[in-house]
PyMOL CGO cylinders between C-alpha atoms (Angstrom):
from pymol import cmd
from pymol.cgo import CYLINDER

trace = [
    CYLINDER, 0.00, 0.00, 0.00, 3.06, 2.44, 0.98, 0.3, 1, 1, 1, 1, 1, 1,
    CYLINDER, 3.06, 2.44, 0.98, 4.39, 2.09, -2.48, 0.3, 1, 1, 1, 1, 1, 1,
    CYLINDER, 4.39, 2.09, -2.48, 1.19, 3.12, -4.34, 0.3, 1, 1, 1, 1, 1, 1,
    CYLINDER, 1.19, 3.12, -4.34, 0.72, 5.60, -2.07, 0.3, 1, 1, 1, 1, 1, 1,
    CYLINDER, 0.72, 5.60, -2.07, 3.73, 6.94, -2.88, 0.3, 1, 1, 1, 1, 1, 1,
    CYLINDER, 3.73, 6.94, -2.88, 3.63, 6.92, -6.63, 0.3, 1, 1, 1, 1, 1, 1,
    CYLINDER, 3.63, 6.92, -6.63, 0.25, 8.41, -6.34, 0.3, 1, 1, 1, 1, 1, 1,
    CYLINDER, 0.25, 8.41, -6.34, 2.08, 11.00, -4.23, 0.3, 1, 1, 1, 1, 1, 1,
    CYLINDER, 2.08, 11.00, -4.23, 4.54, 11.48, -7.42, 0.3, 1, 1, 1, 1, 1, 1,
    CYLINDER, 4.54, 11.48, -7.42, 1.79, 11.74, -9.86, 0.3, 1, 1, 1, 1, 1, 1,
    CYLINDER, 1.79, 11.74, -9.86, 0.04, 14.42, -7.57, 0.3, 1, 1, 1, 1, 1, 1,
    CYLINDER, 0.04, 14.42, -7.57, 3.36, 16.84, -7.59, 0.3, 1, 1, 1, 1, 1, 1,
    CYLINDER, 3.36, 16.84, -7.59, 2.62, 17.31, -11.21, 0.3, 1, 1, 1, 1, 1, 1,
    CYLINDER, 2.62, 17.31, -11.21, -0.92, 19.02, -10.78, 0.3, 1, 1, 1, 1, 1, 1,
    CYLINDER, -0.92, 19.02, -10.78, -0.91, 22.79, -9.93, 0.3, 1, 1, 1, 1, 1, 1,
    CYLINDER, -0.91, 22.79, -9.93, -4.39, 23.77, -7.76, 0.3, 1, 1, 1, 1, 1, 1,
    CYLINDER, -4.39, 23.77, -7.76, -4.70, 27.12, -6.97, 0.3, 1, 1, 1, 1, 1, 1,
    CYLINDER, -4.70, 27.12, -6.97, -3.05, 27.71, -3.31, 0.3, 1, 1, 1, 1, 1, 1,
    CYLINDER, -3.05, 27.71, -3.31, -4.60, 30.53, -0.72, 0.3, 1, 1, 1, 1, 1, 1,
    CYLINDER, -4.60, 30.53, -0.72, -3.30, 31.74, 2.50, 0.3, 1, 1, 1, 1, 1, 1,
    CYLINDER, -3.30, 31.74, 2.50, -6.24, 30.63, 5.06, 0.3, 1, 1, 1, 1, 1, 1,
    CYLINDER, -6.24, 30.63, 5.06, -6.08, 33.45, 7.48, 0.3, 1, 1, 1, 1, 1, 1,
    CYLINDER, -6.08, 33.45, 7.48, -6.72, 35.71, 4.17, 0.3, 1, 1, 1, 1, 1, 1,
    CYLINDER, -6.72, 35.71, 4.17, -10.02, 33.65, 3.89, 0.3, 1, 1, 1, 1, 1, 1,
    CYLINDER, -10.02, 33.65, 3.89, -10.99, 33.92, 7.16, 0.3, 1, 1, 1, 1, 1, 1,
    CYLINDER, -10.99, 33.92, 7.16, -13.62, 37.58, 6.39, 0.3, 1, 1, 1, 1, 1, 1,
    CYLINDER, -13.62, 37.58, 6.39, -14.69, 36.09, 2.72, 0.3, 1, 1, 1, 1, 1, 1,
    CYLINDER, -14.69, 36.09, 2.72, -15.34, 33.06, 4.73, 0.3, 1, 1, 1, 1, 1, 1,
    CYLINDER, -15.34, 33.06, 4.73, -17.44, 34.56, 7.40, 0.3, 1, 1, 1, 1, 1, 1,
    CYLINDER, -17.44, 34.56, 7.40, -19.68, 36.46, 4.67, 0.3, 1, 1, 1, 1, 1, 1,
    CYLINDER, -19.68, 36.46, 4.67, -20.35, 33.50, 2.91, 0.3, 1, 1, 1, 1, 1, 1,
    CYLINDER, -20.35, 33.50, 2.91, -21.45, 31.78, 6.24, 0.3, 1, 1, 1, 1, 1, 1,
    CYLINDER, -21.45, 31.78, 6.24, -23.59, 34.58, 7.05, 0.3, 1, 1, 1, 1, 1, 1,
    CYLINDER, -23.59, 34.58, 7.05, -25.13, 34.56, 3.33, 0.3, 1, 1, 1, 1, 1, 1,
    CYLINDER, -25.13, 34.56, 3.33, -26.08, 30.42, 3.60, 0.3, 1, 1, 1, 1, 1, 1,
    CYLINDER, -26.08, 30.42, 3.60, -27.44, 30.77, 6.72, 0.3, 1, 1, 1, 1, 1, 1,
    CYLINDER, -27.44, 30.77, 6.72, -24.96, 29.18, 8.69, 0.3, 1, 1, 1, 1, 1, 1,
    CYLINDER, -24.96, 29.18, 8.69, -25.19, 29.38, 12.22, 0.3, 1, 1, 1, 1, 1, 1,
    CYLINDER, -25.19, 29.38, 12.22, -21.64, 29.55, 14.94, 0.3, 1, 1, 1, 1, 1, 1,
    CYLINDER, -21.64, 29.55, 14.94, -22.62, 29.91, 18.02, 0.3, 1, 1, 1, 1, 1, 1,
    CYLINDER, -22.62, 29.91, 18.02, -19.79, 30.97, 20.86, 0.3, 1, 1, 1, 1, 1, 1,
    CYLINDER, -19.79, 30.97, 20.86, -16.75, 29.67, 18.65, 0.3, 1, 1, 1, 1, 1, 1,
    CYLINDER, -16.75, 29.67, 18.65, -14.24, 31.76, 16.54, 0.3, 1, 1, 1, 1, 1, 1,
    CYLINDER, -14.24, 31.76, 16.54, -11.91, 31.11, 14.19, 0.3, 1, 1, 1, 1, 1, 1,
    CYLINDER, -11.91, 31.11, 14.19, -8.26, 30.95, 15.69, 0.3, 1, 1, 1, 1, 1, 1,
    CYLINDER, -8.26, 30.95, 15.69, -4.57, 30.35, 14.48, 0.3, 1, 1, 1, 1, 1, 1,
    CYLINDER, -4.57, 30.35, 14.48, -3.24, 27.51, 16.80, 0.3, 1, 1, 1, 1, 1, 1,
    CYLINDER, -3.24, 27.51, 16.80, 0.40, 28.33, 16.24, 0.3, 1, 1, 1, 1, 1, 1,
    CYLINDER, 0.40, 28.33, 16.24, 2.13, 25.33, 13.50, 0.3, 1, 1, 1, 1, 1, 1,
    CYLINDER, 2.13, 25.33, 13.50, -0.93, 23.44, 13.96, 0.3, 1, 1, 1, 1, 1, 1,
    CYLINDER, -0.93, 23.44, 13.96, -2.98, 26.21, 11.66, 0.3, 1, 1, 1, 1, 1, 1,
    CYLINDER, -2.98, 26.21, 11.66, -6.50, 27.89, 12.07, 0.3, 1, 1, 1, 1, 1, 1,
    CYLINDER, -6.50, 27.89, 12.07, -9.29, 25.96, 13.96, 0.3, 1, 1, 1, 1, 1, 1,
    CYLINDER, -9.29, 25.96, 13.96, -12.03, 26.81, 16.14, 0.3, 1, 1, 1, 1, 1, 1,
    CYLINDER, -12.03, 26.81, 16.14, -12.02, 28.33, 19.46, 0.3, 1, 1, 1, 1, 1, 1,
    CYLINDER, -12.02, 28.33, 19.46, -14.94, 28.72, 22.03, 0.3, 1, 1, 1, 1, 1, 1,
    CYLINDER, -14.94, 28.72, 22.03, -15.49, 32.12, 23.26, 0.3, 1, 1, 1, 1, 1, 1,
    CYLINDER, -15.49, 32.12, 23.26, -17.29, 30.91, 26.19, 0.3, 1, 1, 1, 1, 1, 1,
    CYLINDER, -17.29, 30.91, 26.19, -17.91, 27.80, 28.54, 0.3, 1, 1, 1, 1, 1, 1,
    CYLINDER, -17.91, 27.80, 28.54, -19.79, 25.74, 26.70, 0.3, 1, 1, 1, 1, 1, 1,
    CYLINDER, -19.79, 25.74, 26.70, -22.68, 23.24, 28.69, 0.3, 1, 1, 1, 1, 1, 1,
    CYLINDER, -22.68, 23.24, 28.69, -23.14, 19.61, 26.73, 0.3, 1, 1, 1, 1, 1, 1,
    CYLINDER, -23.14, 19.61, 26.73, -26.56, 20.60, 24.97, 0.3, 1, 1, 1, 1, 1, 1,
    CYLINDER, -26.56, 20.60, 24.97, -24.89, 23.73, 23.20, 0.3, 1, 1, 1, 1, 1, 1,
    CYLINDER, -24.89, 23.73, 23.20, -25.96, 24.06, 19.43, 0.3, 1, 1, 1, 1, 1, 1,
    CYLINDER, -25.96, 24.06, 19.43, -22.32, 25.36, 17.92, 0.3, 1, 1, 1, 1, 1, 1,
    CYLINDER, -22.32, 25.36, 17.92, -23.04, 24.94, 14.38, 0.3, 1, 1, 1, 1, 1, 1,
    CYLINDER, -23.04, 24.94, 14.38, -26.25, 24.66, 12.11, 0.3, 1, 1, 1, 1, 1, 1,
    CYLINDER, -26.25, 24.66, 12.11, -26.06, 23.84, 8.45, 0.3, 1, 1, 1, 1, 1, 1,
    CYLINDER, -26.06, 23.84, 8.45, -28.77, 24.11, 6.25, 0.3, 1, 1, 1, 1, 1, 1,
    CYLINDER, -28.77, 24.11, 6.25, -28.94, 21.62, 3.93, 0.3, 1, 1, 1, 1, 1, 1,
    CYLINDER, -28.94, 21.62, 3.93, -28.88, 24.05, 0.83, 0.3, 1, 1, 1, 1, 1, 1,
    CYLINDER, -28.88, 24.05, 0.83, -25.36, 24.90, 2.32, 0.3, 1, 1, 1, 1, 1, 1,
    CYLINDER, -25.36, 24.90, 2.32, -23.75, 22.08, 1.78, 0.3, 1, 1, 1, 1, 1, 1,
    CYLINDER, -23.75, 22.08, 1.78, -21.68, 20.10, -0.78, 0.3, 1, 1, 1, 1, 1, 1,
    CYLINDER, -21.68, 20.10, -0.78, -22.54, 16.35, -0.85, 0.3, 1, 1, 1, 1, 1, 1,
    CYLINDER, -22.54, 16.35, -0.85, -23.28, 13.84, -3.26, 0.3, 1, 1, 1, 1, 1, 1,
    CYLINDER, -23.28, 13.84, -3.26, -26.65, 15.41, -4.21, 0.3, 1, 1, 1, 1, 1, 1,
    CYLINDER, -26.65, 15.41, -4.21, -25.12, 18.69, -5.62, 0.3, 1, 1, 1, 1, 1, 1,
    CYLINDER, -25.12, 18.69, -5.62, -22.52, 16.77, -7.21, 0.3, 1, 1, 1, 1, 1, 1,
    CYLINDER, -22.52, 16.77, -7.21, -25.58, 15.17, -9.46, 0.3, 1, 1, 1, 1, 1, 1,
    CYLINDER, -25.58, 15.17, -9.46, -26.95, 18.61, -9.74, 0.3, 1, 1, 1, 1, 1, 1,
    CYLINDER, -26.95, 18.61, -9.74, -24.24, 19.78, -11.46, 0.3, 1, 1, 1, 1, 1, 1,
    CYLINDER, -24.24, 19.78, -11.46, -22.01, 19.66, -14.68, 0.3, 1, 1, 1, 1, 1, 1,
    CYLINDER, -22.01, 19.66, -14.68, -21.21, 15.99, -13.63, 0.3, 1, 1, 1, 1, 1, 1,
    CYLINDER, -21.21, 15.99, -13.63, -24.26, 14.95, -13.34, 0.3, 1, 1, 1, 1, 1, 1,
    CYLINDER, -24.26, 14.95, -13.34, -25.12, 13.09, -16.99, 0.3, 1, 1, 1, 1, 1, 1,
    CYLINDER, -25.12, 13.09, -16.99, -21.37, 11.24, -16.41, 0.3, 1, 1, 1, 1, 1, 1,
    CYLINDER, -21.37, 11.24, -16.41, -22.74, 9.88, -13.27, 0.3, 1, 1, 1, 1, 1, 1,
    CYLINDER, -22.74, 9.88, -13.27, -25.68, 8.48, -14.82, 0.3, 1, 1, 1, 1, 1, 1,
    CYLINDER, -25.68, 8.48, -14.82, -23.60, 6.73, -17.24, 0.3, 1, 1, 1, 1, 1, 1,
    CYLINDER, -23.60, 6.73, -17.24, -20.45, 5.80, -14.57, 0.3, 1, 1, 1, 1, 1, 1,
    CYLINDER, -20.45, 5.80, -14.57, -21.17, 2.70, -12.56, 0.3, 1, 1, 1, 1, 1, 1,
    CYLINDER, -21.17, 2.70, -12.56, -17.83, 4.09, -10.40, 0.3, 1, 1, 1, 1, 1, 1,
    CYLINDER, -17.83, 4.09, -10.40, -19.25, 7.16, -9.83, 0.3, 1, 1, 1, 1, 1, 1,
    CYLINDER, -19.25, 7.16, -9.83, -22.85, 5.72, -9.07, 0.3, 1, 1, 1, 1, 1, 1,
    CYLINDER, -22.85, 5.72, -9.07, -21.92, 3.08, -6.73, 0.3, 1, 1, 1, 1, 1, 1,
    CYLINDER, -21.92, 3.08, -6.73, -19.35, 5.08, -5.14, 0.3, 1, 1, 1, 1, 1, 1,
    CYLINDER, -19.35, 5.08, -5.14, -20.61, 8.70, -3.92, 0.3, 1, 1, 1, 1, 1, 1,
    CYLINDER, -20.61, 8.70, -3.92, -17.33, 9.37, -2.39, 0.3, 1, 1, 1, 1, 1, 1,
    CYLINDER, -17.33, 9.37, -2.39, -15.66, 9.32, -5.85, 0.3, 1, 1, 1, 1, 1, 1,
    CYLINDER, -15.66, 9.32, -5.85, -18.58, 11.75, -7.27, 0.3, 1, 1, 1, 1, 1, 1,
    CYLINDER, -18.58, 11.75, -7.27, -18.05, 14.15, -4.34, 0.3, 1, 1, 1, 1, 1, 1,
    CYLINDER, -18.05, 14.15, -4.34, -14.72, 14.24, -4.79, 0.3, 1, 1, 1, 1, 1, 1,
    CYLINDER, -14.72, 14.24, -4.79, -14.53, 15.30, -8.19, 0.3, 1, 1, 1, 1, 1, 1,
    CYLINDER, -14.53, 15.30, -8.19, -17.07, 17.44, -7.36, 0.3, 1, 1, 1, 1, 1, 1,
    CYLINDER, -17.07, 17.44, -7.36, -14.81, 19.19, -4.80, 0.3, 1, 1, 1, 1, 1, 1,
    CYLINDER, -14.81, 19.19, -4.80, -11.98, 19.62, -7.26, 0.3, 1, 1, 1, 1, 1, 1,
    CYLINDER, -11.98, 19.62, -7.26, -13.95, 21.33, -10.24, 0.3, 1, 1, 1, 1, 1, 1,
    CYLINDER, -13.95, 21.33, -10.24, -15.75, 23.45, -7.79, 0.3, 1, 1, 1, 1, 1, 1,
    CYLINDER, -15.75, 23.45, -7.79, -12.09, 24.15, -6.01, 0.3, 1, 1, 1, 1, 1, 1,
    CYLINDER, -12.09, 24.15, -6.01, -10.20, 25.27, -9.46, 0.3, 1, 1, 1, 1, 1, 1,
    CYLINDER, -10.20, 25.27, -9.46, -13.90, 27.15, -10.48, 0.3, 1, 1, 1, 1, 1, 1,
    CYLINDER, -13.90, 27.15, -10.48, -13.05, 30.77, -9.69, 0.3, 1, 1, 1, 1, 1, 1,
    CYLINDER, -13.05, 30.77, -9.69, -16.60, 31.31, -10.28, 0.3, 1, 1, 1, 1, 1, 1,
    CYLINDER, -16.60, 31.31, -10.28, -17.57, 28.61, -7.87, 0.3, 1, 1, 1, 1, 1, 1,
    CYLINDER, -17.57, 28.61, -7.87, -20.08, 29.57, -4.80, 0.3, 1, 1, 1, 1, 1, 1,
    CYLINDER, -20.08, 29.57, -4.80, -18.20, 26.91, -2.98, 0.3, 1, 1, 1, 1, 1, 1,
    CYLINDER, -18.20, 26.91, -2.98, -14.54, 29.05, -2.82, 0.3, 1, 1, 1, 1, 1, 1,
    CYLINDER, -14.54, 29.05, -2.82, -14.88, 30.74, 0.43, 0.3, 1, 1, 1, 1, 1, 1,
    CYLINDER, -14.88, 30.74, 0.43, -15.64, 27.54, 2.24, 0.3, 1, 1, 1, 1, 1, 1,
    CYLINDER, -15.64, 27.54, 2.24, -13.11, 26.18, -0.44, 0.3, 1, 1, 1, 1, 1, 1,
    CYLINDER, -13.11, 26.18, -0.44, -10.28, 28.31, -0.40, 0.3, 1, 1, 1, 1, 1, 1,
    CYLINDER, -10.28, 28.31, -0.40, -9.82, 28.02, 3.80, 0.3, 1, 1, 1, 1, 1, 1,
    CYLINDER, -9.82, 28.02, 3.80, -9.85, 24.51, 3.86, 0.3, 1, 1, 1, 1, 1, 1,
    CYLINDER, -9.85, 24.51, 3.86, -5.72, 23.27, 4.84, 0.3, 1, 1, 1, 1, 1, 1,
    CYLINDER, -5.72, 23.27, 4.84, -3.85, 22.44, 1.79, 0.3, 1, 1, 1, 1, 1, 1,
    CYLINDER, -3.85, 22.44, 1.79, -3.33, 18.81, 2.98, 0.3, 1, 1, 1, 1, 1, 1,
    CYLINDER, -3.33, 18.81, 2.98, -3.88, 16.76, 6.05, 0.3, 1, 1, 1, 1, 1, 1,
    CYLINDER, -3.88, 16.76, 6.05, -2.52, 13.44, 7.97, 0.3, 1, 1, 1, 1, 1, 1,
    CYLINDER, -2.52, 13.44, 7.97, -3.99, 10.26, 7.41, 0.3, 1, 1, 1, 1, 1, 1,
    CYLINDER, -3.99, 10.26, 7.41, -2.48, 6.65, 8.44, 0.3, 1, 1, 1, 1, 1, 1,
    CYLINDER, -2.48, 6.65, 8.44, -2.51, 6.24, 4.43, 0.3, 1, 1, 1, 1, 1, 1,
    CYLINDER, -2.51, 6.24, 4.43, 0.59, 8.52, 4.23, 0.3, 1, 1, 1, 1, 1, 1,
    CYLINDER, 0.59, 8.52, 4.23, 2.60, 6.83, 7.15, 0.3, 1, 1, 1, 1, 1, 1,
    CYLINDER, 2.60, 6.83, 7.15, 5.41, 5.19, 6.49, 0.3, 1, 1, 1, 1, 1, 1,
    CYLINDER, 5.41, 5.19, 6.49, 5.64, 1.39, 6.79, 0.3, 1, 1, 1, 1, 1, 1,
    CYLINDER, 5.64, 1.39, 6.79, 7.58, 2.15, 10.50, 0.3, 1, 1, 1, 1, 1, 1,
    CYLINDER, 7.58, 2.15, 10.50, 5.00, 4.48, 11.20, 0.3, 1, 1, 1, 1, 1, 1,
    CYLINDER, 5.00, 4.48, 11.20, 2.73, 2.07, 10.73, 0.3, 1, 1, 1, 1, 1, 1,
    CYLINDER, 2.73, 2.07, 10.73, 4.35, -0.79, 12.86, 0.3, 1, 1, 1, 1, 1, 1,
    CYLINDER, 4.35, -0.79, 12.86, 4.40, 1.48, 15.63, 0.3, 1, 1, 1, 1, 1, 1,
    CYLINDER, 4.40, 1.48, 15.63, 1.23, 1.30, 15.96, 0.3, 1, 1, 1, 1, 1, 1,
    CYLINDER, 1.23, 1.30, 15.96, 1.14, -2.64, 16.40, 0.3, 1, 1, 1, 1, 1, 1,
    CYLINDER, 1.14, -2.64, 16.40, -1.03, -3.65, 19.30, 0.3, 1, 1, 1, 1, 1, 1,
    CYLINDER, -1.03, -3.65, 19.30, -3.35, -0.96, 19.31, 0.3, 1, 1, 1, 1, 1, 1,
    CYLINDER, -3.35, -0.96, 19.31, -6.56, -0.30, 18.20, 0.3, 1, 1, 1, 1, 1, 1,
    CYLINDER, -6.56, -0.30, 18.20, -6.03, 2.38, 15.52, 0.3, 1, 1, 1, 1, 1, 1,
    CYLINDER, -6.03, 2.38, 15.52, -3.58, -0.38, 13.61, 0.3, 1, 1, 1, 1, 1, 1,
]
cmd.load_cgo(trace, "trace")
C-alpha cells in the first residue's frame, strides 16, 4: 500500500491547484457563512500556532450547546454533485454511481479550481493537505502494532 501511495504522491506533484493563504479567507469566509445561513454559536476562528487555524470557544460551553447549524442548501454532498455539470457522467459511470465518495470528490476539485464557484470561500480556507495513516510510512505504521487504531 506504501508504495502506491507513494507513486500516487509522485503523480500528484505534477498538478498545480490554486493555493490561498487561510487566514486571508478567514472575512470572505465569514460572509459566505452569514449569506447560507450558517449558524456559529460561541466559537471563533483561531490560528493555533504550526498546527494552523481551527475553532475556538469564546465561552464555557454546557453539553446541549448548538455550535453549528447547516442548512442543507449549504452544503456540498453527493446530491449537488448530481446537480451539477457531472451529473449526466454519473448516470452513465457505474464508479461514480456506486461510489458517492468518488462523485463528491470530483465534485470538490472542479468546484475548487472554479473561480466562479459559490463553494470558494468555504473552499479556499480549507488546509492544503492533512494526515492520514494512508501517508505513514511502513515504520509508522508498525508502531502502531497492538493498538486499536492499527
Amino acid at each position: 500500500m506504501h508504495q502506491l501511495v507513494q507513486k500516487i504522491l509522485q503523480i500528484e506533484e505534477e498538478i498545480s491547484l490554486p493555493r490561498y493563504n487561510r487566514e486571508d479567507q478567514i472575512e470572505p469566509f465569514l460572509k459566505w457563512l452569514k449569506e447560507k445561513g450558517i449558524e456559529i454559536n460561541n466559537l471563533e476562528i483561531k490560528k493555533f500556532g504550526e498546527l494552523g487555524l481551527g475553532l475556538c470557544a469564546v465561552k464555557d460551553l454546557a453539553q446541549s450547546d448548538q455550535l453549528i447549524v447547516v442548512p442543507e442548501n449549504a452544503m456540498i454532498s453527493e446530491n449537488t454533485a448530481r446537480n451539477s455539470y457531472l451529473g449526466s457522467l454519473i448516470k452513465r459511470d457505474p464508479i461514480l454511481q456506486h461510489m458517492g465518495n468518488i462523485s463528491l470528490s470530483l465534485h470538490v476539485l472542479g468546484e475548487y479550481a472554479n473561480s466562479q464557484s459559490t463553494w470558494q470561500p468555504y473552499l479556499r480556507i480549507l488546509p492544503l493537505s492533512y494526515d492520514t495513516t494512508l501517508y505513514f510510512t511502513p515504520e509508522q505504521v508498525h508502531g502502531l502494532k497492538g493498538s486499536p487504531a492499527l
